[in-house]
C-alpha positions in Angstrom: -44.9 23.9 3.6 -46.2 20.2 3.1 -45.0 17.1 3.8 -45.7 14.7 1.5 -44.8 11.6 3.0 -47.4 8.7 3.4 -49.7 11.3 5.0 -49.8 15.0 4.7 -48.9 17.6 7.0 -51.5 20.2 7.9 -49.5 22.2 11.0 -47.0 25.1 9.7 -46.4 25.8 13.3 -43.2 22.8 13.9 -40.6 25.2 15.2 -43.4 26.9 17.8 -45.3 23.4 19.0 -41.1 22.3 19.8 -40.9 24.9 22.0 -44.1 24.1 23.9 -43.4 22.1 27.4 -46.1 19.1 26.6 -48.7 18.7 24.0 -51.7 16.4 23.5 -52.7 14.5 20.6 -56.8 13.5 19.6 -57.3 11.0 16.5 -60.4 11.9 14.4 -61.3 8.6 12.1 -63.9 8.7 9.4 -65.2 7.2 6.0 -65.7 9.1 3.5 -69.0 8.8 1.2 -66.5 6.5 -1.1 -65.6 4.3 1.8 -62.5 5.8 2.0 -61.1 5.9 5.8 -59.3 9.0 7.1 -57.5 9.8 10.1 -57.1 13.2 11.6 -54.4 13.9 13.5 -54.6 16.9 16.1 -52.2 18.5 18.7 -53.6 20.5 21.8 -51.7 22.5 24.4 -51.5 25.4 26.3 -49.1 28.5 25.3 -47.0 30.9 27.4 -50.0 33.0 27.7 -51.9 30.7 29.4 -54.2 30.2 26.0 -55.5 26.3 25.0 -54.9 26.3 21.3 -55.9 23.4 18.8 -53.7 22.6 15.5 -54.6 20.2 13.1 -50.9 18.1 12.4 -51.7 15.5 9.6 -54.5 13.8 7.7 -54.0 10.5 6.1 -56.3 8.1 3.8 -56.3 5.0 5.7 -55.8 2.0 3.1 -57.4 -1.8 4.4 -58.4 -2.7 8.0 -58.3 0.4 10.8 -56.2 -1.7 13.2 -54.8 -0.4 16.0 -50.8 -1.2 15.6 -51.7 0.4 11.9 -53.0 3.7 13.7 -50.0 3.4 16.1 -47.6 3.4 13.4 -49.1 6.0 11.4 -49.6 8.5 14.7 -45.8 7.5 15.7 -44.5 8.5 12.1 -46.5 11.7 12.4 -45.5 12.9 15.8 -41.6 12.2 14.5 -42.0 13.9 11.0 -43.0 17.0 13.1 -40.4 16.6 14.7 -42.7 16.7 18.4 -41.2 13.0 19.9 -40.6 14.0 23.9 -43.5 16.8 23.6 -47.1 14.8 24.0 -48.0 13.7 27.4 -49.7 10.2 27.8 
């Protein structure tokens, strides 16, 4: 299943990462040969088992200027789609 919203959904996993107790999230931004910017979107946390597992959650073409409040916005949308707002720990 895919999500296609203004980015797309890489993590299958939704119904598992809500039932986690916290979860971490690491942005990966790049250009692409074609100056083309792209953020990754990850999630990290540890599982009943006691096991540190990595899933990628979205990845989205960035369109103009990499701001910050830009990133914010698109992270925020992200984390809600997933349906994880109250899991990641800042």
């Amino acid at each position: 299943m895919f999500c296609f919203v203004p980015f797309q959904i890489i993590s299958h996993r939704y119904d598992y990462l809500q039932k986690q107790q916290g979860l971490s999230i690491t942005l990966d931004g790049w250009t692409t040969s074609l100056v083309q910017g792209v953020l990754g979107i990850k999630v990290s946390y540890v599982d009943e088992n006691f096991k540190y597992n990595v899933d990628t959650l979205a990845i989205k073409k960035l369109d103009g200027r990499h701001t910050a409040p830009m990133i914010e916005v698109i992270v925020r949308q992200v984390i809600d789609e997933c349906g994880l707002m109250g899991k990641v720990i800042n």
